[in-house]
TIRO-2110 file (N, C-alpha, C; in Angstrom, 1 decimal):
// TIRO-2110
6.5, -25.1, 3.1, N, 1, A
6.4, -26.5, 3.0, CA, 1, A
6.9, -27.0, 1.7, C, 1, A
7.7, -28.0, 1.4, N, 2, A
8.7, -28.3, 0.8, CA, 2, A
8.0, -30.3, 0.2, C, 2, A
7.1, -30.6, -0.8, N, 3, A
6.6, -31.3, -1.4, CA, 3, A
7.4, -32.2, -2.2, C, 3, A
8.0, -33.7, -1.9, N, 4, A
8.2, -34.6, -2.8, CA, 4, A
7.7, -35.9, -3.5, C, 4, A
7.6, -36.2, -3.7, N, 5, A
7.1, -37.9, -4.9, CA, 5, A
8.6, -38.3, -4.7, C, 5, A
9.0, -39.3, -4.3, N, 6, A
10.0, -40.2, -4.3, CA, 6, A
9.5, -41.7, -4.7, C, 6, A
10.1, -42.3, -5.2, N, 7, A
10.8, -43.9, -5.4, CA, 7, A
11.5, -44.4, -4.3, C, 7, A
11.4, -45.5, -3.7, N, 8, A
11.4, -46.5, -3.4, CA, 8, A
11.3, -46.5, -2.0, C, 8, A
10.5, -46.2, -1.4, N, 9, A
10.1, -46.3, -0.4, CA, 9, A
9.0, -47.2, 0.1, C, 9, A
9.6, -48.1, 0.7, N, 10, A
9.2, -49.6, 1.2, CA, 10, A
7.9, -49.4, 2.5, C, 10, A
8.8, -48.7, 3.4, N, 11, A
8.5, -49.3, 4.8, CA, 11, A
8.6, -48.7, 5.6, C, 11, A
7.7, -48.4, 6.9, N, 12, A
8.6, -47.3, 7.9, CA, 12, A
10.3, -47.2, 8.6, C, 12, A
10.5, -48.1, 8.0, N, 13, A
12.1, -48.5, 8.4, CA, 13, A
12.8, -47.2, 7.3, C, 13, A
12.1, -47.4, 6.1, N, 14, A
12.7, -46.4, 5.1, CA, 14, A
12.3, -45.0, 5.5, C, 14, A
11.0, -45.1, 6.0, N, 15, A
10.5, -43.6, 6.5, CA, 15, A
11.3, -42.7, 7.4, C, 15, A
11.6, -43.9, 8.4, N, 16, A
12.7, -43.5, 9.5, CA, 16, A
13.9, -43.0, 8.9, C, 16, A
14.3, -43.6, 8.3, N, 17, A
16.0, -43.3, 7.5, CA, 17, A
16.0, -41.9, 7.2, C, 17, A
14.7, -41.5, 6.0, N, 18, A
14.4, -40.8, 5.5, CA, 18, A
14.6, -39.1, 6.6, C, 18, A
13.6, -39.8, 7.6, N, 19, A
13.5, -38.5, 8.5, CA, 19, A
14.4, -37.9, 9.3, C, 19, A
15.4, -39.1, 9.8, N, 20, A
16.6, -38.7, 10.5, CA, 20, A
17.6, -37.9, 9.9, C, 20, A
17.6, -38.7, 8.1, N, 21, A
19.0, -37.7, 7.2, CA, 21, A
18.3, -36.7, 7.1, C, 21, A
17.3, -36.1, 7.0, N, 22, A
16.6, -34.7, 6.6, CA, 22, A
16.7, -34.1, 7.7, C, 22, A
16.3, -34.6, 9.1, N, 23, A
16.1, -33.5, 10.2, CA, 23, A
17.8, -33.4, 10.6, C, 23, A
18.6, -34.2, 10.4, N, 24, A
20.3, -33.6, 10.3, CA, 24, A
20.4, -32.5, 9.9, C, 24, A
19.7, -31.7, 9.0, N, 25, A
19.6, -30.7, 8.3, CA, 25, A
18.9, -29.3, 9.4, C, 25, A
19.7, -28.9, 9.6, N, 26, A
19.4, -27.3, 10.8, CA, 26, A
17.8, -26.4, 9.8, C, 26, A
17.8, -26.8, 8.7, N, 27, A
16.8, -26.0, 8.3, CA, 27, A
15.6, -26.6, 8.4, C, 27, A
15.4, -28.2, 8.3, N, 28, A
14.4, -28.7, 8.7, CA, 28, A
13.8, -28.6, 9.9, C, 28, A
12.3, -28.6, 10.1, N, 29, A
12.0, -28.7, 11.3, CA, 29, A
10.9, -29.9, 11.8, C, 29, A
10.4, -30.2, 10.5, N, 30, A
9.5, -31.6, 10.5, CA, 30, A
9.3, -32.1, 9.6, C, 30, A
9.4, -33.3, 9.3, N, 31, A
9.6, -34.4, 7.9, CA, 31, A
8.0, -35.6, 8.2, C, 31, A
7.3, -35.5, 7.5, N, 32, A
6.1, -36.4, 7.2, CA, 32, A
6.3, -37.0, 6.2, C, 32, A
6.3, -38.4, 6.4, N, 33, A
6.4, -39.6, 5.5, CA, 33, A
5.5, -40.6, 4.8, C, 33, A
4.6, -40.3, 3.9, N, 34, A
3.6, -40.9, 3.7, CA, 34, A
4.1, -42.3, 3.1, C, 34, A
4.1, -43.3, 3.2, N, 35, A
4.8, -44.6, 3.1, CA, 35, A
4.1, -45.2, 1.3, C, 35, A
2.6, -45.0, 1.9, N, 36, A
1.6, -45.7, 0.7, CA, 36, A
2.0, -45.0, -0.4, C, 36, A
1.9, -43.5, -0.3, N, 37, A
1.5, -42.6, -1.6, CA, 37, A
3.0, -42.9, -2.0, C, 37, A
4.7, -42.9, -1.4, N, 38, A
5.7, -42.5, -1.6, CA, 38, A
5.8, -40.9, -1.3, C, 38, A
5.0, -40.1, -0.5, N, 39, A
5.3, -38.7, -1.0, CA, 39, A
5.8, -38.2, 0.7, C, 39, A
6.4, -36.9, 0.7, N, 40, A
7.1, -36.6, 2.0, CA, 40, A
6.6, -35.3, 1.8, C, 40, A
6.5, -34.6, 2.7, N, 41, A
6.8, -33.4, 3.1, CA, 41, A
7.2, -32.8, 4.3, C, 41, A
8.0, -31.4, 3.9, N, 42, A
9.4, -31.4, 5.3, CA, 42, A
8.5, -29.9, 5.0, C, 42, A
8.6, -30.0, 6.6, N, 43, A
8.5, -28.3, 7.2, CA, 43, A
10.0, -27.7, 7.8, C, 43, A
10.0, -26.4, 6.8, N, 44, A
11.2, -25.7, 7.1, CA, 44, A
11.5, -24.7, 8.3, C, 44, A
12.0, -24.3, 8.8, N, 45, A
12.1, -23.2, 10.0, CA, 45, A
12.3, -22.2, 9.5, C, 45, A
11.4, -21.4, 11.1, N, 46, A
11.1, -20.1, 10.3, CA, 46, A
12.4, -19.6, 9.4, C, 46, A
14.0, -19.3, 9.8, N, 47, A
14.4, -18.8, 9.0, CA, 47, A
14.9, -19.1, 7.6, C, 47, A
14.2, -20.1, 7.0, N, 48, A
14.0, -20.8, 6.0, CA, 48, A
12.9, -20.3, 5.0, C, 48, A
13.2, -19.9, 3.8, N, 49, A
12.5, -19.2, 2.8, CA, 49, A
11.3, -20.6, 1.9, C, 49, A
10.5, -20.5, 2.6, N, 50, A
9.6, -22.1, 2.2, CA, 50, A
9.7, -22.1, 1.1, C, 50, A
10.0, -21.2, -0.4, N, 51, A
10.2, -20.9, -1.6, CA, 51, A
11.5, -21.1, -2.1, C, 51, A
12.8, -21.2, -1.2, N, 52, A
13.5, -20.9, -1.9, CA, 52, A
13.8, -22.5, -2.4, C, 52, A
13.9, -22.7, -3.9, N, 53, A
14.6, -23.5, -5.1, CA, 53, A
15.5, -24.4, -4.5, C, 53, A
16.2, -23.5, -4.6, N, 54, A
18.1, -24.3, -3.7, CA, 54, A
17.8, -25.0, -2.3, C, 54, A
17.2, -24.7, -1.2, N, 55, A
16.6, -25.5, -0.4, CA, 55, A
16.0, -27.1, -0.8, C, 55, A
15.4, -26.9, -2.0, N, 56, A
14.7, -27.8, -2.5, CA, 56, A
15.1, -28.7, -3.2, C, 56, A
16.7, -28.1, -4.0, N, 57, A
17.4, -28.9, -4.6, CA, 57, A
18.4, -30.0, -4.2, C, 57, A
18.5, -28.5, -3.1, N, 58, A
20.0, -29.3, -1.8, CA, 58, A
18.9, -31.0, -0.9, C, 58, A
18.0, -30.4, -1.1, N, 59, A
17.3, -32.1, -0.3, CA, 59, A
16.7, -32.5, -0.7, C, 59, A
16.0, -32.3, -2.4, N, 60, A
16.2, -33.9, -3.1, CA, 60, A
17.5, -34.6, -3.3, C, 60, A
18.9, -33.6, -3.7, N, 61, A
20.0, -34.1, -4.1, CA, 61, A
20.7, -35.4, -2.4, C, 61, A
20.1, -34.7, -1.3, N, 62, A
20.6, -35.6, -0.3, CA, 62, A
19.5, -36.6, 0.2, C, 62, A
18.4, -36.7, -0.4, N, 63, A
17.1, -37.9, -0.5, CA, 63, A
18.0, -39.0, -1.5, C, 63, A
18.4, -38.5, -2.8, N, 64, A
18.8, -39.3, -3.7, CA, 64, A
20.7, -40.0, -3.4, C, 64, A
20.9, -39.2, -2.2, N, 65, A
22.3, -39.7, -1.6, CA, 65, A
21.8, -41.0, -1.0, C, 65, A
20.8, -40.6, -0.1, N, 66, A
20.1, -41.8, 0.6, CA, 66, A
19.3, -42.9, 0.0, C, 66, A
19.1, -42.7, -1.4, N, 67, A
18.6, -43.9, -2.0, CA, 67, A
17.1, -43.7, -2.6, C, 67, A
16.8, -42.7, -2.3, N, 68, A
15.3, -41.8, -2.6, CA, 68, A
15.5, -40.9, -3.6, C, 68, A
15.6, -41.5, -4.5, N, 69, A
15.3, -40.4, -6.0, CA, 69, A
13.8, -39.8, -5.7, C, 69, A
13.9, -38.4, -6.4, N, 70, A
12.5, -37.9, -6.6, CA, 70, A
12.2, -38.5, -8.1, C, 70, A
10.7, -38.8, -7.7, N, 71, A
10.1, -39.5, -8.6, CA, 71, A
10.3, -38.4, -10.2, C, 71, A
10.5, -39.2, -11.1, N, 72, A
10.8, -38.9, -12.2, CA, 72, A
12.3, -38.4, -13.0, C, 72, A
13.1, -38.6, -12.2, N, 73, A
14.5, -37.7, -12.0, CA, 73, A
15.5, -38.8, -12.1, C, 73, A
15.4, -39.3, -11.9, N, 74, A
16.5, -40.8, -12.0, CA, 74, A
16.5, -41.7, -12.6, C, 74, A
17.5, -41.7, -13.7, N, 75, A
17.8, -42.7, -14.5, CA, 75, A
19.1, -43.5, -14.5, C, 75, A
18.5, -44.8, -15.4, N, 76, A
19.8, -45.6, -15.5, CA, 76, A
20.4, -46.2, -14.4, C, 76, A
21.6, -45.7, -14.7, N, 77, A
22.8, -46.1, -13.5, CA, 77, A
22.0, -45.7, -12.1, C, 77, A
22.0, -44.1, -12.5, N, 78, A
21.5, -43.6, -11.0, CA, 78, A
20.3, -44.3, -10.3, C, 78, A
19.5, -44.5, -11.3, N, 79, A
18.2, -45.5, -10.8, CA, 79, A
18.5, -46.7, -10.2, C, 79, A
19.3, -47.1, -10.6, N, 80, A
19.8, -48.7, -10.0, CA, 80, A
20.7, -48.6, -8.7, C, 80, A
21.6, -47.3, -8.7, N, 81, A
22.6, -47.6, -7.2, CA, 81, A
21.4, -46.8, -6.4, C, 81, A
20.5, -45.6, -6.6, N, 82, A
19.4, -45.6, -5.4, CA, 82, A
18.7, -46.6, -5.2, C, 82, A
18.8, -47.4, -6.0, N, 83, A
17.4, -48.7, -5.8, CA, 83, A
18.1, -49.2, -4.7, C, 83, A
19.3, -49.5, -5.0, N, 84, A
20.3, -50.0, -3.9, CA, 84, A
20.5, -50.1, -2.5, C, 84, A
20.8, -48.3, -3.0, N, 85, A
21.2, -47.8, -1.4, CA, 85, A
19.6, -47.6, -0.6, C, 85, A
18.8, -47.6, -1.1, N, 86, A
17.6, -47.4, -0.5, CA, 86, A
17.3, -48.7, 0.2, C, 86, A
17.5, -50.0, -0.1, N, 87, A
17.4, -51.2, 0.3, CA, 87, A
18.1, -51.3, 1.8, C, 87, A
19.5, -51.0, 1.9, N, 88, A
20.5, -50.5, 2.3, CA, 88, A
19.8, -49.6, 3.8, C, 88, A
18.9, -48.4, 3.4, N, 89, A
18.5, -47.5, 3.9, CA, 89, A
17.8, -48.3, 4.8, C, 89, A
16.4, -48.8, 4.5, N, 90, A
15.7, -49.6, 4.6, CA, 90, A
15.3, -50.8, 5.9, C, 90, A
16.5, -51.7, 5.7, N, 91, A
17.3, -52.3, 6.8, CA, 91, A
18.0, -51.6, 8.0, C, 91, A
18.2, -50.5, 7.2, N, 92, A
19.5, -49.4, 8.3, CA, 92, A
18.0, -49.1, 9.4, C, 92, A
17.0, -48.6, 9.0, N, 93, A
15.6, -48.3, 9.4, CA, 93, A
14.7, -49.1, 10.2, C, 93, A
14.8, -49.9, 9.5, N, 94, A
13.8, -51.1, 10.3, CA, 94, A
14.8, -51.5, 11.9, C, 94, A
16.3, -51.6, 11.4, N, 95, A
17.1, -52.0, 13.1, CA, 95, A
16.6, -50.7, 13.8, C, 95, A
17.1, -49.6, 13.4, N, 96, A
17.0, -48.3, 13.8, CA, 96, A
15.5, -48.5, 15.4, C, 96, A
14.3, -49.3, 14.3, N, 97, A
12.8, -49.6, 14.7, CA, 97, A
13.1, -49.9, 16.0, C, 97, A
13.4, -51.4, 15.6, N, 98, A
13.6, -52.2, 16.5, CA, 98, A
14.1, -52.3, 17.8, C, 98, A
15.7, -51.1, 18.1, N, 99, A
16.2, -50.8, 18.8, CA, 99, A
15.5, -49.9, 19.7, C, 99, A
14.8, -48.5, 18.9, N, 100, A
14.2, -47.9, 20.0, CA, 100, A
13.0, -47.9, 20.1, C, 100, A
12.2, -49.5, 20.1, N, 101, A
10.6, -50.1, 20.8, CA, 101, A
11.0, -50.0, 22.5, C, 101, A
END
C-alpha cells in the first residue's frame, strides 16, 4: 500500500480525476481518496513490489501531472501550474460526476 498527502484537493470531482489517471496505470489495483484529510492511498497488484520506491515515484510524478503535488514537494512555478491544472482536474471530475448519476 502506497501512502500520499497531496495538495489541492477540492472535491470528489477531484477524487474522481484522481482515481481514473491512477487506475490507468496496470499496476494499480485500488485508489482511496480521502477528500477531507487530502491523503490517498493506492493498492498495488499482486505483481507489484508494495515497497518498491520507483513505483512511488513514477505516481506522485503523474499525481503532480494531474495537478496533485505531494504535499510538501512543490514549489513556486510548479506550485502554481498544479494549482491550476488541478482546478482544471476538478471540473474535468465533477462533469465526469454528473454524467455517470
Amino acid at each position: 500500500m502506497i501512502e500520499l498527502q497531496l495538495e489541492n484537493i477540492k472535491c470528489e470531482g477531484c477524487a474522481s480525476s484522481i482515481r481514473k489517471g491512477l487506475l490507468s496505470d496496470a499496476r494499480v489495483r485500488d485508489v482511496n481518496v480521502d477528500v477531507e484529510q487530502g491523503k490517498i492511498s493506492i493498492e498495488m497488484s499482486a505483481d507489484s513490489s508494495e515497497q518498491d520506491e520507483s513505483a512511488r515515484s513514477e505516481l506522485a510524478a503523474a499525481l503532480l501531472k494531474m495537478g496533485y503535488p505531494e504535499s510538501g514537494t512543490a514549489e513556486g512555478i510548479r506550485a502554481a501550474k498544479a494549482k491550476a491544472k488541478s482546478f482544471v482536474s476538478c471540473a474535468i471530475g465533477r462533469v465526469d460526476n454528473m454524467v455517470n448519476k
